[in-house]
Backbone as JSON Lines, residues from 0, in Angstrom:
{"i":0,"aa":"X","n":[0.85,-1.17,0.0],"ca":[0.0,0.0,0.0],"c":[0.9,1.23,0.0]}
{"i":1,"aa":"X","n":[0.49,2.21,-0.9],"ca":[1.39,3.44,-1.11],"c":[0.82,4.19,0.58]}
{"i":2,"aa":"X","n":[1.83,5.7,0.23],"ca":[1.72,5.92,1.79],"c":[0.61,6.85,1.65]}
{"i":3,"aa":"X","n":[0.19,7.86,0.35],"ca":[-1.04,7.98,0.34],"c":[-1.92,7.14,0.37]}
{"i":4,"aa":"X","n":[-2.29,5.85,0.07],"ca":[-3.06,5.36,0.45],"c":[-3.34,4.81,1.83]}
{"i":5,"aa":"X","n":[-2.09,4.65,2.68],"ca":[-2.28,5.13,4.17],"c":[-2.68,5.71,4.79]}
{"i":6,"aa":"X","n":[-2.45,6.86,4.35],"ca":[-3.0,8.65,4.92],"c":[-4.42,8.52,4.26]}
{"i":7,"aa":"X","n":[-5.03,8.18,3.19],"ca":[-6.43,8.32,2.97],"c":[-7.43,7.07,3.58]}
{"i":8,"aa":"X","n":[-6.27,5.9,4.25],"ca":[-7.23,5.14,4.85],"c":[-7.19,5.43,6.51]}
{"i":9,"aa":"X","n":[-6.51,5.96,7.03],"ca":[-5.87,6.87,8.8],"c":[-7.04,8.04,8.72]}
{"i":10,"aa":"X","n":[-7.49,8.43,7.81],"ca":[-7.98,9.68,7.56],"c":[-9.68,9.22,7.24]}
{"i":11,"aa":"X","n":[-9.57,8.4,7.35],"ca":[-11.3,7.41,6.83],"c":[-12.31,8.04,5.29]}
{"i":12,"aa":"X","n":[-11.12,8.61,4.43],"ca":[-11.44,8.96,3.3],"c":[-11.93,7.88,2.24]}
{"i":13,"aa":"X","n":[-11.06,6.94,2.34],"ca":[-11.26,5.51,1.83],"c":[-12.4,4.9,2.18]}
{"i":14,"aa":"X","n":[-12.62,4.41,3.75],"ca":[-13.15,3.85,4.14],"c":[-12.26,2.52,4.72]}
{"i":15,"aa":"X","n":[-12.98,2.05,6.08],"ca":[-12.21,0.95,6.14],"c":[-12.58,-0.47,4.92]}
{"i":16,"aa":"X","n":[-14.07,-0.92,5.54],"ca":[-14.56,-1.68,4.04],"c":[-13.75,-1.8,2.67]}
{"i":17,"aa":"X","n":[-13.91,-0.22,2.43],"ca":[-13.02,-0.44,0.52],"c":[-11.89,-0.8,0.83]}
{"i":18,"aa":"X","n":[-10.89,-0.15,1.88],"ca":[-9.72,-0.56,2.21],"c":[-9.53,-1.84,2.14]}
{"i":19,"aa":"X","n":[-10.09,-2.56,2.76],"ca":[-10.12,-4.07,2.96],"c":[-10.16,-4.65,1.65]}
{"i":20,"aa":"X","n":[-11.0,-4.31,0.9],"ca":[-11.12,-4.74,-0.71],"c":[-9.84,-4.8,-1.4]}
{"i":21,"aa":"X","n":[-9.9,-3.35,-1.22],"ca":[-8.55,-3.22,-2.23],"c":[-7.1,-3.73,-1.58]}
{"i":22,"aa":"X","n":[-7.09,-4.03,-0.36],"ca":[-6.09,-5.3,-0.18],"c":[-6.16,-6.31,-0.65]}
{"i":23,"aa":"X","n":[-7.47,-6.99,-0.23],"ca":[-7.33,-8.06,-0.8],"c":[-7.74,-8.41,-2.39]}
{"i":24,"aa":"X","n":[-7.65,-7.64,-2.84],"ca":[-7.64,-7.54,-4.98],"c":[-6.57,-7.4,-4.73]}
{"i":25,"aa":"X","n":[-5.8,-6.58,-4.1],"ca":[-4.48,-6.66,-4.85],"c":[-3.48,-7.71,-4.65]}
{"i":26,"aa":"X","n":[-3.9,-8.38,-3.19],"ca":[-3.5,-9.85,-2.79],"c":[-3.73,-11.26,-3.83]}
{"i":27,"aa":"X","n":[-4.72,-10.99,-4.24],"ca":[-5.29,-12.23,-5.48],"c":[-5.13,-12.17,-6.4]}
{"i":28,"aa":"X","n":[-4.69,-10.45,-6.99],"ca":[-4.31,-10.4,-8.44],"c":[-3.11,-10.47,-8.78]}
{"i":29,"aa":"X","n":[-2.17,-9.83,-7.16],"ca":[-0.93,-10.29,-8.08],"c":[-0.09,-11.76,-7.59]}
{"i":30,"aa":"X","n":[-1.13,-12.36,-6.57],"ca":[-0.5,-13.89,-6.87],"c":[-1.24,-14.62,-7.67]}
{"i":31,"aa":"X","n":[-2.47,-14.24,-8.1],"ca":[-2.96,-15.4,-9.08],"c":[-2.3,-14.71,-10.46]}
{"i":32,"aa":"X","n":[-1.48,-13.81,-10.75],"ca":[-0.86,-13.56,-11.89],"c":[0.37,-14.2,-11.82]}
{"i":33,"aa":"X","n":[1.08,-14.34,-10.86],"ca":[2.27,-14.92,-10.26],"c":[2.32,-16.65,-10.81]}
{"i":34,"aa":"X","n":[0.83,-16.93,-10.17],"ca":[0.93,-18.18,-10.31],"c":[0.12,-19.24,-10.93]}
{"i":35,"aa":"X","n":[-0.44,-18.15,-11.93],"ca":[-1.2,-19.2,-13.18],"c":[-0.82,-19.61,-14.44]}
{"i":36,"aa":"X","n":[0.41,-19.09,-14.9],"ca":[1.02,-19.88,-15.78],"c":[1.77,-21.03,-15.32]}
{"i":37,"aa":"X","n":[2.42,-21.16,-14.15],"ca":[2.96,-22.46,-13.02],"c":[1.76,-23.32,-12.85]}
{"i":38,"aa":"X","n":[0.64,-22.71,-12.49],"ca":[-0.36,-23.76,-12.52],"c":[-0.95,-24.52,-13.54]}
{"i":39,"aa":"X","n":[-1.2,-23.39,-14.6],"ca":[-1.53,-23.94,-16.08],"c":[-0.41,-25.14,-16.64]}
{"i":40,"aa":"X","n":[0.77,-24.84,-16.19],"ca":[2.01,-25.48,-16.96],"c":[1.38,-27.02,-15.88]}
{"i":41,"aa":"X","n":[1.64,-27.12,-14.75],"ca":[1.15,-28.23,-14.0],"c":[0.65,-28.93,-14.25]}
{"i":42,"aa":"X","n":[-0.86,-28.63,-14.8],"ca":[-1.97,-29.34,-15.57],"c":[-1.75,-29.45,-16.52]}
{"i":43,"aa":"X","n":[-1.06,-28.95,-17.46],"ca":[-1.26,-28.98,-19.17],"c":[0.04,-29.98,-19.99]}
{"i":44,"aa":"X","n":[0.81,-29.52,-19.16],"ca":[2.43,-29.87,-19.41],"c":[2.72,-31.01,-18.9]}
{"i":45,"aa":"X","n":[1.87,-32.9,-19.3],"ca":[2.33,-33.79,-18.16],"c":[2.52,-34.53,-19.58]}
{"i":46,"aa":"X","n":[3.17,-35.65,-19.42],"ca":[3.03,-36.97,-19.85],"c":[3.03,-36.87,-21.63]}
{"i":47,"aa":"X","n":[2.0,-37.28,-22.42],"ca":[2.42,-37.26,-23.64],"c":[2.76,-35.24,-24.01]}
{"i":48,"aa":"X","n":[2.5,-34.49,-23.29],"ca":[2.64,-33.25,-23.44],"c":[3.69,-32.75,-23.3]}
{"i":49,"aa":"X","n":[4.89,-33.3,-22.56],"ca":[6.26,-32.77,-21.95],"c":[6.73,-32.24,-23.26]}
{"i":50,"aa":"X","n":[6.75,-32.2,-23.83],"ca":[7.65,-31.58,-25.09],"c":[7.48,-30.35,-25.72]}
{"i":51,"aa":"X","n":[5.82,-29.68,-25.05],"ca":[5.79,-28.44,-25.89],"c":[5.77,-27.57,-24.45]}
{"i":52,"aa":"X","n":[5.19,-26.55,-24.65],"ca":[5.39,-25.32,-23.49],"c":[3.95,-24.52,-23.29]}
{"i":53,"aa":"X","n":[3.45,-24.03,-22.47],"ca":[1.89,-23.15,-22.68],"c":[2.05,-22.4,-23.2]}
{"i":54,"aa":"X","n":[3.2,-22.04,-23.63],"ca":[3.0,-21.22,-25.01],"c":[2.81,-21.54,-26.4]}
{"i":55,"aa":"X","n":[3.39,-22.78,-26.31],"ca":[3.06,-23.64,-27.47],"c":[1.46,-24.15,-27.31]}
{"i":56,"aa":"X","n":[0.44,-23.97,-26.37],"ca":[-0.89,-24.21,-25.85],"c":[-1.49,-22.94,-26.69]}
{"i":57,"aa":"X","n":[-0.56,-21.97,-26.02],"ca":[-1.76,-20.48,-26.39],"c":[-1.44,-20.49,-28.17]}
{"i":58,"aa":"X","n":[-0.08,-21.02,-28.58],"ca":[-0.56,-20.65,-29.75],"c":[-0.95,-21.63,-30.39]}
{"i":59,"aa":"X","n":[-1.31,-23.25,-30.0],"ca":[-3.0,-23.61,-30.48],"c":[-4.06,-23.0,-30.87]}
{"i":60,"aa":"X","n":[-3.97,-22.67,-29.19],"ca":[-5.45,-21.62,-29.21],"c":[-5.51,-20.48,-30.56]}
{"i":61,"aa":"X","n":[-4.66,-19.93,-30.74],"ca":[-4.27,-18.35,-31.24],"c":[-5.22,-19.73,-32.85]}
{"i":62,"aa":"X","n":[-4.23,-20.7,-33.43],"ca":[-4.46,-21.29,-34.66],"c":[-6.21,-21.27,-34.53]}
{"i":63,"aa":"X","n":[-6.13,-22.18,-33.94],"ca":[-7.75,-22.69,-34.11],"c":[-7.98,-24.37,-34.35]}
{"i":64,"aa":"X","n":[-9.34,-24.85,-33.79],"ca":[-9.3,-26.29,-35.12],"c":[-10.0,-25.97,-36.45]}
{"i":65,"aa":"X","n":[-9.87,-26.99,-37.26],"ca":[-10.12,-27.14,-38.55],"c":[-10.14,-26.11,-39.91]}
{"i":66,"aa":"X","n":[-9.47,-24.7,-39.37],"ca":[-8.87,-23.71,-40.08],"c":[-7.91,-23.25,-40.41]}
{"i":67,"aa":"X","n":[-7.33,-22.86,-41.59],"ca":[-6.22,-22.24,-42.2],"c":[-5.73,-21.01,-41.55]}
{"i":68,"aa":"X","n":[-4.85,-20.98,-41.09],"ca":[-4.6,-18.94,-40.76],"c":[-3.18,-18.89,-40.86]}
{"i":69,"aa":"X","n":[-3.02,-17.39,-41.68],"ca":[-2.2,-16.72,-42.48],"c":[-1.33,-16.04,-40.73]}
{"i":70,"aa":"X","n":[0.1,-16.28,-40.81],"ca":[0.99,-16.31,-39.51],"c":[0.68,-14.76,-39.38]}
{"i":71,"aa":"X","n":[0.53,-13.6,-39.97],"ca":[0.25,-12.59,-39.55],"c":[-1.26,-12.63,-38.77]}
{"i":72,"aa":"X","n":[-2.3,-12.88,-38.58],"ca":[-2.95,-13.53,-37.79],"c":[-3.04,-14.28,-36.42]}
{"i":73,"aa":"X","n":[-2.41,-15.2,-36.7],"ca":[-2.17,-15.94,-35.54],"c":[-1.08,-14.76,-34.53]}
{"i":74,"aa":"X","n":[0.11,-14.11,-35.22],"ca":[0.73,-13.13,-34.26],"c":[0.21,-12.63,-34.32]}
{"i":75,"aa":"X","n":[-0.84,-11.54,-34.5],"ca":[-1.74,-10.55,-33.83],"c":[-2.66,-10.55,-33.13]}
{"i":76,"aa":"X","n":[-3.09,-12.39,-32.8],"ca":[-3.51,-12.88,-31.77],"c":[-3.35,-13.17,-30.29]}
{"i":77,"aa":"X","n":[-1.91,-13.32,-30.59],"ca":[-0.85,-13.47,-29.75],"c":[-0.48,-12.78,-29.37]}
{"i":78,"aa":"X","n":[-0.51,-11.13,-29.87],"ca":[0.69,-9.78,-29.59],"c":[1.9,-10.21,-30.22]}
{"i":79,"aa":"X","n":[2.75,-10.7,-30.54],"ca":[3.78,-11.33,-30.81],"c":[4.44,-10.98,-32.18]}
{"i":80,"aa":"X","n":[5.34,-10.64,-32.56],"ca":[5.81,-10.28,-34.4],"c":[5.45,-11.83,-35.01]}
{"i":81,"aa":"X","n":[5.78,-11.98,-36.1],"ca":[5.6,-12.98,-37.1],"c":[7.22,-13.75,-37.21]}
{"i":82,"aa":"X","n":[8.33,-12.72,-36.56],"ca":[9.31,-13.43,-36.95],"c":[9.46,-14.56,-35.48]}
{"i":83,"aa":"X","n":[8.66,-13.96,-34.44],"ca":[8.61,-14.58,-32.98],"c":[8.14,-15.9,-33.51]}
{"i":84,"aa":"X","n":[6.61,-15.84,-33.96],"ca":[5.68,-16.49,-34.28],"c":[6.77,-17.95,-34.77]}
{"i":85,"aa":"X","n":[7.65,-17.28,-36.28],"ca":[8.07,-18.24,-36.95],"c":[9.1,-19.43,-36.34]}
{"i":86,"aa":"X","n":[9.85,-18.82,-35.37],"ca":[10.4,-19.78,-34.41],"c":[10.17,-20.43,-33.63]}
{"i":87,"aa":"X","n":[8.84,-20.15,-32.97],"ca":[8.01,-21.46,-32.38],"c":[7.25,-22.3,-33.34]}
{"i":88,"aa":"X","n":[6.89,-21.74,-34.52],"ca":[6.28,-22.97,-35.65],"c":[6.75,-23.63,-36.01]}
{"i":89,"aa":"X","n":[8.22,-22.89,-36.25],"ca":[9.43,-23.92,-36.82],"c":[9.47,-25.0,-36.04]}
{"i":90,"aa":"X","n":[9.43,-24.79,-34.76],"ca":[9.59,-26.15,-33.53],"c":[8.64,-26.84,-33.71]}
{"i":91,"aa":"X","n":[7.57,-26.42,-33.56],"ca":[5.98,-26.98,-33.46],"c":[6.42,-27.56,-34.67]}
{"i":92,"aa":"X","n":[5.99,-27.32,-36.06],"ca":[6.24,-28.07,-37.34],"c":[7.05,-29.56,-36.91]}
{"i":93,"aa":"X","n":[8.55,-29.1,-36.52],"ca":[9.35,-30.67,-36.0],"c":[8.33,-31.2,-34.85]}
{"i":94,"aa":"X","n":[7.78,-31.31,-34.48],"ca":[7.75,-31.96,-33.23],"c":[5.84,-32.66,-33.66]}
{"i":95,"aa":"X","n":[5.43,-32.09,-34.68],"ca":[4.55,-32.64,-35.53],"c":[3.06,-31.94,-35.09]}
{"i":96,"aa":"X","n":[2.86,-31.03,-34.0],"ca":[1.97,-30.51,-34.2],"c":[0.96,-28.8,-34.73]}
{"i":97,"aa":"X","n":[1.44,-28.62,-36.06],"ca":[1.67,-27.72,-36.62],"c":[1.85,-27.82,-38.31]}
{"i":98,"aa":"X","n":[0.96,-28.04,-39.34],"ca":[0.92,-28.43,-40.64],"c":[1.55,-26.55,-41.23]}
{"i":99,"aa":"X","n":[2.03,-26.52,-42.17],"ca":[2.88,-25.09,-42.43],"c":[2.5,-25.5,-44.23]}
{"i":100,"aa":"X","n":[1.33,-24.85,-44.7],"ca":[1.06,-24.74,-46.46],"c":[1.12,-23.76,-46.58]}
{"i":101,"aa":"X","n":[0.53,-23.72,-48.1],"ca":[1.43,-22.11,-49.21],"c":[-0.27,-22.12,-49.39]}
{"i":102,"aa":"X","n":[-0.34,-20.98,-49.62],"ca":[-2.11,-20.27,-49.86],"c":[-2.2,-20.84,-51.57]}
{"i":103,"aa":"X","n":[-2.81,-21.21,-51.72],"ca":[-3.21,-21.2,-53.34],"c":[-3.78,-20.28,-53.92]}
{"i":104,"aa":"X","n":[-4.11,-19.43,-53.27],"ca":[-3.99,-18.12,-53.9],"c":[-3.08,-17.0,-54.46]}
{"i":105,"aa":"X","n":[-2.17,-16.89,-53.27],"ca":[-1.12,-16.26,-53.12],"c":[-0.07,-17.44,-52.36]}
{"i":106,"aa":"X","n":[1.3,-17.7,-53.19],"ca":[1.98,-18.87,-52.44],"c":[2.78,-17.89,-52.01]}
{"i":107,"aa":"X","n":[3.4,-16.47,-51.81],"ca":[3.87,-16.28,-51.07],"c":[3.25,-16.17,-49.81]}
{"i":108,"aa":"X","n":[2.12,-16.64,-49.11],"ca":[1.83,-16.24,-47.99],"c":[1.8,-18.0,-47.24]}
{"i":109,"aa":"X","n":[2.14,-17.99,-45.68],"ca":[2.34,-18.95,-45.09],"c":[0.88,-19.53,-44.14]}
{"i":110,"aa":"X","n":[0.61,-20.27,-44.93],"ca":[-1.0,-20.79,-43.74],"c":[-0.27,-21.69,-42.52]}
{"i":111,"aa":"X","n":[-0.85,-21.61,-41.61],"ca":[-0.45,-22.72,-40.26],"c":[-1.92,-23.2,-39.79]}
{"i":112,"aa":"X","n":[-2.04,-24.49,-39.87],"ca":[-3.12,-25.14,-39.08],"c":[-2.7,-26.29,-38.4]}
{"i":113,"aa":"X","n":[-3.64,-26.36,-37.47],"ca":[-2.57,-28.18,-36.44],"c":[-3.3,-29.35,-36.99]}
{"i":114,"aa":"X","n":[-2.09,-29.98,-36.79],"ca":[-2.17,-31.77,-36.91],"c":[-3.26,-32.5,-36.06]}
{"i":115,"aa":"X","n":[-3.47,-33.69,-36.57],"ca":[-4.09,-34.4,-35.36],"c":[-3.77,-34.66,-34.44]}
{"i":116,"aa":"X","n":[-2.44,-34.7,-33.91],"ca":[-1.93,-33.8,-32.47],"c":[-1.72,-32.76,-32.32]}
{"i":117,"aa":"X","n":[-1.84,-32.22,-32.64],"ca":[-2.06,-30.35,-32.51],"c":[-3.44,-30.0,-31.8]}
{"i":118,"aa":"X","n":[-4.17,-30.99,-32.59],"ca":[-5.99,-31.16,-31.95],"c":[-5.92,-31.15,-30.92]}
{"i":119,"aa":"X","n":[-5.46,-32.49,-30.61],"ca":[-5.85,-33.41,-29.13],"c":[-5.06,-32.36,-28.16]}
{"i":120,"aa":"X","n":[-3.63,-31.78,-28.54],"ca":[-3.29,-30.68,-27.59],"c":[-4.15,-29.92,-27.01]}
{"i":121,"aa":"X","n":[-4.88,-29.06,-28.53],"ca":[-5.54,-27.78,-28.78],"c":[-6.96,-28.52,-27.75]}
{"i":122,"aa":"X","n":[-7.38,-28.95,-27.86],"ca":[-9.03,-29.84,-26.85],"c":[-7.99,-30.05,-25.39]}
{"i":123,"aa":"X","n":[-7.03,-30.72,-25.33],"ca":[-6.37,-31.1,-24.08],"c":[-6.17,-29.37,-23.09]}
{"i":124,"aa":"X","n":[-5.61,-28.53,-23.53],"ca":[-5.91,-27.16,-22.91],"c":[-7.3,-26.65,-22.94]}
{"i":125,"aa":"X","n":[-8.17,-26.52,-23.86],"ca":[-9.92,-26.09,-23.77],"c":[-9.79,-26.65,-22.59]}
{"i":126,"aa":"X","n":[-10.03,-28.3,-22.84],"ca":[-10.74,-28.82,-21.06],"c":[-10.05,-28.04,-19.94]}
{"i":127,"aa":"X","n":[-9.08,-27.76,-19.77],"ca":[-8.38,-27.05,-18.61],"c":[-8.96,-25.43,-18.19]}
{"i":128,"aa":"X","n":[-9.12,-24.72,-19.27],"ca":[-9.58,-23.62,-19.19],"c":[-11.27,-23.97,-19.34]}
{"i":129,"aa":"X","n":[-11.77,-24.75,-19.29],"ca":[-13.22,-25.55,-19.25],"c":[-13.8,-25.36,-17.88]}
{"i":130,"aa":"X","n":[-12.73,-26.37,-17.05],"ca":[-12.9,-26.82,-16.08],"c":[-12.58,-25.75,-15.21]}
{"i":131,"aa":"X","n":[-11.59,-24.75,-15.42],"ca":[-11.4,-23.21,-14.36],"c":[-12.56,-22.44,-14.82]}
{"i":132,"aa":"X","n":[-12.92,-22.0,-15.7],"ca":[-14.74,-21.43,-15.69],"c":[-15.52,-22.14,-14.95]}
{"i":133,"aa":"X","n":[-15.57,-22.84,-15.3],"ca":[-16.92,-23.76,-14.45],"c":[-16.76,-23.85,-12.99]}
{"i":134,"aa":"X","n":[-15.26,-24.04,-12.45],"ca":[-15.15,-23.91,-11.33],"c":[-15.08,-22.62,-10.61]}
{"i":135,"aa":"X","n":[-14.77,-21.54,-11.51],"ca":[-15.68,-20.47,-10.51],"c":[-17.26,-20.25,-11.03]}
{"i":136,"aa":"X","n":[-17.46,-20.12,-11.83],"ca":[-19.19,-20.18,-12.29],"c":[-20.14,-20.44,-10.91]}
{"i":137,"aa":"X","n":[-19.43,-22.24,-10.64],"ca":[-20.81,-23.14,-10.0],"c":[-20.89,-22.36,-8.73]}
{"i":138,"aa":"X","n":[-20.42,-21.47,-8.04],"ca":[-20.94,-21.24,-7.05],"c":[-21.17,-19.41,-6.77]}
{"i":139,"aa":"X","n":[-21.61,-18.69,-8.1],"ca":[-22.06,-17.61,-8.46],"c":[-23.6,-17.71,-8.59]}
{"i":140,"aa":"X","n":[-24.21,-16.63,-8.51],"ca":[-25.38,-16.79,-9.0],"c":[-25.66,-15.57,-9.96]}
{"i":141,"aa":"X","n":[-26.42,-15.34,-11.03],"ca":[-26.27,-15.03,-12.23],"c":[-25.27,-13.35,-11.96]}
{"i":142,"aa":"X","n":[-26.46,-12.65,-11.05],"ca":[-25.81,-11.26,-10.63],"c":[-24.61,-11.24,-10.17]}
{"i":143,"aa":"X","n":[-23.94,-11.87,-9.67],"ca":[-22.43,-12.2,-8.88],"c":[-21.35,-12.47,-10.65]}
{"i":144,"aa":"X","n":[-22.07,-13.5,-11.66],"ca":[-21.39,-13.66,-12.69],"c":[-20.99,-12.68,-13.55]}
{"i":145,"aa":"X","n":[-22.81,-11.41,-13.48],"ca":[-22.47,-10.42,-14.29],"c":[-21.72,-9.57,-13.6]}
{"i":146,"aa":"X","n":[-21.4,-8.91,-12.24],"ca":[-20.42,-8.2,-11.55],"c":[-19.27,-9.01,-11.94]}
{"i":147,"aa":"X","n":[-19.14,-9.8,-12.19],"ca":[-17.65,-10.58,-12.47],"c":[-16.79,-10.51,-13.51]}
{"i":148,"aa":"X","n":[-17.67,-10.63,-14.69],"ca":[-17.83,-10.72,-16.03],"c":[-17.37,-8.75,-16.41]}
{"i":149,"aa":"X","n":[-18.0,-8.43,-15.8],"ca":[-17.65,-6.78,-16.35],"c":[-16.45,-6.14,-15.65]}
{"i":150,"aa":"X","n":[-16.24,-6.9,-14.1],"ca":[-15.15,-6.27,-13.83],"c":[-13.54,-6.86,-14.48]}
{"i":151,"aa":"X","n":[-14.1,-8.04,-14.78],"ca":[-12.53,-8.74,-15.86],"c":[-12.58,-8.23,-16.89]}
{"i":152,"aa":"X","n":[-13.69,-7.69,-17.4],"ca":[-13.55,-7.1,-18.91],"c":[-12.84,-5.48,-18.98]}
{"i":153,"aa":"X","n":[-12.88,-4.8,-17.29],"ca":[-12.59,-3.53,-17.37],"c":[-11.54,-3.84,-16.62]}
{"i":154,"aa":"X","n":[-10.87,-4.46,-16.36],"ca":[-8.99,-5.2,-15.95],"c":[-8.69,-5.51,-17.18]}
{"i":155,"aa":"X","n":[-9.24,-6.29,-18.13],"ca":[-8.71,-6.74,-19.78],"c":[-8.26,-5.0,-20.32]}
{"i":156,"aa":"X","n":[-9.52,-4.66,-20.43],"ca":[-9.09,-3.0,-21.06],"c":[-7.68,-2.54,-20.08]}
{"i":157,"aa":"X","n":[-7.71,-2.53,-18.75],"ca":[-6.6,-1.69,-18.55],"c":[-5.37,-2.16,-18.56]}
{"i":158,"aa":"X","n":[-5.29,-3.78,-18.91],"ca":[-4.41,-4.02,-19.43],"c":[-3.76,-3.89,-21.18]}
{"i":159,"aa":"X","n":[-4.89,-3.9,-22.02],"ca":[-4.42,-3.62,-22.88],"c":[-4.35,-1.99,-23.35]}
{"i":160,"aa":"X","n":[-4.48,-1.21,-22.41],"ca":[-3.94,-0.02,-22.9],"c":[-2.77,0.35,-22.35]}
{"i":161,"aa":"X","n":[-2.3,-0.78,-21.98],"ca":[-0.62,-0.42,-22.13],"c":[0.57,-1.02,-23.61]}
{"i":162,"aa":"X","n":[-0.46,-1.92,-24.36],"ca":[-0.08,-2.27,-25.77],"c":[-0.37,-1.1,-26.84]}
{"i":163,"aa":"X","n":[-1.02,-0.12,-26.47],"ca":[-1.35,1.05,-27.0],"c":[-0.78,2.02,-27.44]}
């Protein structure tokens, strides 16, 4: 806590209540930021999976199933340049989940879509991020979801206006 925010909670400008809040948000946000890619990696990263990385997960996700997408795409999905992009495909490609064609339209442009292990990856992370919705969901009730729902969407914005 900054030391103005000391002096405005000593001073009962704050309030004690909000005070309390805004400890504990800032207690949950910056260890569940701390520690959800460690957790994600935990779950996601076992057994036939050891070989790729959750980043190699998100950029499943970023591809898609059963669609073509042009690597400028998929990195602007990602935030990421295309030359970033190309060095994890390059891996992905070896390691077999990651098909790399020429557009038949235009062959200078590079399509990336996943393999049939690329799939089972790409579904093997959904269920994970499946199963963390649902597990906070089930014990909301609709009004609690929509206070929820709008305040992650106005944390999303203030995070991305620092890509701005």
């Amino acid at each position: 806590m900054t030391k103005k925010q000391k002096n405005c909670r000593k001073k009962g400008r704050w309030g004690t209540k909000r005070m309390d809040h805004y400890e504990i948000m800032n207690d949950v946000l910056v260890k569940l930021f701390n520690e959800i890619l460690d957790i994600e990696e935990k779950a996601l990263i076992t057994g036939e999976y050891s070989d790729i990385s959750v980043n190699d997960m998100h950029i499943f996700n970023a591809i898609g199933v059963g669609e073509k997408k042009n690597m400028s795409t998929v990195a602007r999905a990602l935030s990421v340049t295309v030359g970033t992009l190309t060095i994890a495909v390059n891996n992905l490609v070896k390691k077999g989940y990651v098909i790399r064609t020429r557009s038949e339209e235009d062959r200078r442009v590079v399509l990336i879509s996943l393999s049939p292990k690329g799939e089972k990856a790409y579904y093997h992370h959904r269920a994970f991020h499946d199963k963390m919705i649902l597990a906070v969901l089930k014990d909301l009730n609709a009004e609690e979801t929509e206070v929820l729902t709008g305040a992650l969407v106005k944390l999303r914005k203030f995070f991305r206006s620092y890509l701005e």
